[in-house]
C-alpha positions as CSV (number, residue, x, y, z in Angstrom):
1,X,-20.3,-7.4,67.7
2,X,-21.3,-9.3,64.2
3,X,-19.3,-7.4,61.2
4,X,-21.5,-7.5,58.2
5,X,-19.9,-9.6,55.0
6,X,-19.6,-6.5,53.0
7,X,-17.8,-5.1,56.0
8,X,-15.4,-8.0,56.0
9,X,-15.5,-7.8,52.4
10,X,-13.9,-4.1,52.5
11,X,-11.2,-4.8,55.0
12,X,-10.4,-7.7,52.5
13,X,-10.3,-5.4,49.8
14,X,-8.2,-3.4,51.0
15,X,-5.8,-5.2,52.1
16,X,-5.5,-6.6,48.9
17,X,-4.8,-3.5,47.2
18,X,-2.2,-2.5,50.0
19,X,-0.5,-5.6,49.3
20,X,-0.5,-5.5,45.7
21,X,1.0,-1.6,45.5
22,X,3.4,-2.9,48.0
23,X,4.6,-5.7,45.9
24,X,4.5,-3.5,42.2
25,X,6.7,-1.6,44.1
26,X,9.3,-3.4,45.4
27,X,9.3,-4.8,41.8
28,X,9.7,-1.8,40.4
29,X,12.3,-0.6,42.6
30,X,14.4,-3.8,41.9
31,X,14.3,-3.9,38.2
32,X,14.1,-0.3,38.1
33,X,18.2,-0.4,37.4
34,X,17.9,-3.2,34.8
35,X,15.3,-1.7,32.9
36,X,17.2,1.5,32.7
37,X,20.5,-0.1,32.1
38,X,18.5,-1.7,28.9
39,X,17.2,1.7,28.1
40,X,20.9,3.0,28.0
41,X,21.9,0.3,26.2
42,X,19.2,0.5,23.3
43,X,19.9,4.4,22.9
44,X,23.4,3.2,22.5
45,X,23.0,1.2,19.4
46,X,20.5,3.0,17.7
47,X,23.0,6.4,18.3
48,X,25.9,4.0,16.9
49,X,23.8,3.0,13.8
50,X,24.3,4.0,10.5
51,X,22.1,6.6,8.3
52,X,19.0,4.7,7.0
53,X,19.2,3.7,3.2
54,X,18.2,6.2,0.6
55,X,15.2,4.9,-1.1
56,X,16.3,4.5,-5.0
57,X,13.1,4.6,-7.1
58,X,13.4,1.5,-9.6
59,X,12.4,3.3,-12.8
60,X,12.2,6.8,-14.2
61,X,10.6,8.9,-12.3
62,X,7.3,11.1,-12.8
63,X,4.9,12.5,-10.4
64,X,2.6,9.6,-10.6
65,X,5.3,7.0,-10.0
66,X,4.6,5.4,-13.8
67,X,8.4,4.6,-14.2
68,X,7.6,0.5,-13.8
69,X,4.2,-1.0,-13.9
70,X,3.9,-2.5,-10.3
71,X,4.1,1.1,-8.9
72,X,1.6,2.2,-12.1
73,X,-0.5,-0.2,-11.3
74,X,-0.7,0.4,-7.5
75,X,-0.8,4.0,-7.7
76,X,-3.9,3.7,-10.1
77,X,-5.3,1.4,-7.4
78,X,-4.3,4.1,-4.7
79,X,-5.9,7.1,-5.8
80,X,-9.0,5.0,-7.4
81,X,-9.9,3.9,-3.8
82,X,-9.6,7.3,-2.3
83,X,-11.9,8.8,-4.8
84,X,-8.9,10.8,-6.1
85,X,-9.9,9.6,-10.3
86,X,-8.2,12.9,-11.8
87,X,-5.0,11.1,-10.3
88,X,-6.2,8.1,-11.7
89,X,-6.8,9.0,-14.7
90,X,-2.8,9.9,-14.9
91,X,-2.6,6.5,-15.5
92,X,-4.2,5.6,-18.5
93,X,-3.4,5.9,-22.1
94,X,-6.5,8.3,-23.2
95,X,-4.2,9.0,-26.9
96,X,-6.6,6.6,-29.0
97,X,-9.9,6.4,-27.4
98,X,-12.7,5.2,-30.0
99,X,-15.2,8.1,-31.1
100,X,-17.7,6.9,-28.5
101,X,-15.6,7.4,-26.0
102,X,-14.5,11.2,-26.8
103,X,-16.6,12.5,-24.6
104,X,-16.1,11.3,-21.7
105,X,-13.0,12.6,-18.9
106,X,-10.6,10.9,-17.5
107,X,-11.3,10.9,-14.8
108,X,-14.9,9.1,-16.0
109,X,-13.0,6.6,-17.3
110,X,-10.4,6.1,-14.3
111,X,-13.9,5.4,-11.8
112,X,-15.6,3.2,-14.8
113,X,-12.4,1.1,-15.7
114,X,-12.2,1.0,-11.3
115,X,-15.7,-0.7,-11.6
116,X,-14.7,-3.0,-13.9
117,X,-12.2,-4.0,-12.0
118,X,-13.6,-4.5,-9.0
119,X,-16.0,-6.6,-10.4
120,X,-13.9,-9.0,-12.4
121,X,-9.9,-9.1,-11.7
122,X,-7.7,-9.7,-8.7
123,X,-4.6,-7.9,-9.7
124,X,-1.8,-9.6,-7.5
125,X,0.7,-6.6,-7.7
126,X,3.7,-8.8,-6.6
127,X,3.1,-10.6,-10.0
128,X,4.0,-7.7,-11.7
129,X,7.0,-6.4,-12.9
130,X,9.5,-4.2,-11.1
131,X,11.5,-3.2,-13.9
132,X,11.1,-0.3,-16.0
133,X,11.1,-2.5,-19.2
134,X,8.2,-5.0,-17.9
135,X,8.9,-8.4,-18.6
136,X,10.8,-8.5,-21.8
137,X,10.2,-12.4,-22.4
138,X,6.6,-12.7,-22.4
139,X,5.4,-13.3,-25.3
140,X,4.4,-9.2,-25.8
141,X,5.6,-6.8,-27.5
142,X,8.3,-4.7,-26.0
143,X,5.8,-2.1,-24.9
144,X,3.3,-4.4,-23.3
145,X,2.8,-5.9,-20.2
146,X,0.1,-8.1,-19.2
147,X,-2.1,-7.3,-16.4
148,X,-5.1,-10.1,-16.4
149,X,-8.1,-11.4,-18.3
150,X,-11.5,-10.7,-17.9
151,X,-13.7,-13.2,-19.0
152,X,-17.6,-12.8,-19.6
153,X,-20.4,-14.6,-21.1
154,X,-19.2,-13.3,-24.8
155,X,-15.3,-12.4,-24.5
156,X,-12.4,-12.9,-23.0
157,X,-11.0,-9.2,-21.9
158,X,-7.3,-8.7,-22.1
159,X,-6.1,-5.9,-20.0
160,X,-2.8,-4.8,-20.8
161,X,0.0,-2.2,-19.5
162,X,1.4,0.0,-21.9
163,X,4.6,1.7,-22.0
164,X,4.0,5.5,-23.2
165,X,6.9,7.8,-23.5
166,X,6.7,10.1,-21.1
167,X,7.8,14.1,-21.1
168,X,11.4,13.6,-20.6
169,X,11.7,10.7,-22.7
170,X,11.1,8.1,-20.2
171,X,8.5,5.1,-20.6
172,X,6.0,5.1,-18.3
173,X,3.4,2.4,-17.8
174,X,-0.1,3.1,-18.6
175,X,-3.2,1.1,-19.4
176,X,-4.6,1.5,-22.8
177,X,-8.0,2.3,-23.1
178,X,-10.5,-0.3,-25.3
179,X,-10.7,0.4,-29.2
């Protein structure tokens, strides 16, 4: 009697499968002490390690993690991006807002000054400074960092960090808001 192809092709099949779960096996029954001697050997050396490293924060420290203006800056960045503006408006220096500018929150001014960025500066963070003085040979005063410039059809922006005091004495880097 004629077998069909897909009839052939199912025997085929088959013994395919049979041969390949036969094979996966051996393998795995032969490696199987190798594997587990490595397994031994890795629980070994990670039990034989020592404690991880306490993380050291490089400035003062604050809840929004001001203390140097890399970590200012990116934490502004941060909470802008989630939406989170109250915590972004931590970040700026709201002290001497012009009179047009009064009435408007922080947290207004954290989304708006967001926009702005967006739209006109890359802020490389790795560019900026890690210590809790900025950089102290730029050109700036002491209490100034520069962040970027904005340029437009009429001016050239200059958006600077500033270094408020904070509550317990500490300088923490904000950005000033425009006079």
């Amino acid at each position: 009697m004629l077998e069909t192809s897909s009839a052939v092709f199912k025997k085929n099949i088959g013994f395919v499968s049979l041969c390949l779960i036969t094979f996966l096996l051996l393998f795995l029954l032969r490696s199987g002490p190798a594997v587990c001697a490595e397994a031994e050997k890795t629980v070994d050396q990670a039990e034989n390690k020592p404690p991880a490293s306490v993380v050291v924060p490089l400035g003062p420290e604050d809840d929004y993690d001001r203390g140097v203006p890399r970590s200012s800056v990116k934490r502004f960045l941060e909470a802008a991006r989630n939406g989170d503006y109250e915590s972004a408006a931590q970040h700026l220096d709201l002290r001497n807002l012009p009179r047009e500018m009064r009435n408007k929150t922080g947290a207004e001014l954290a989304r708006e000054f967001k926009i702005i960025l967006d739209r006109g500066l890359w802020i490389d963070l790795g560019l900026l400074s890690d210590h809790p003085k900025g950089y102290e040979n730029d050109g700036l005063p002491s209490y100034r960092d520069l962040l970027g410039q904005i340029e437009t059809e009429k001016k050239t922006y200059t958006l600077l960090l500033q270094h408020v005091p904070g509550g317990t004495g500490s300088l923490s880097g904000r950005f000033p808001m425009p006079r």
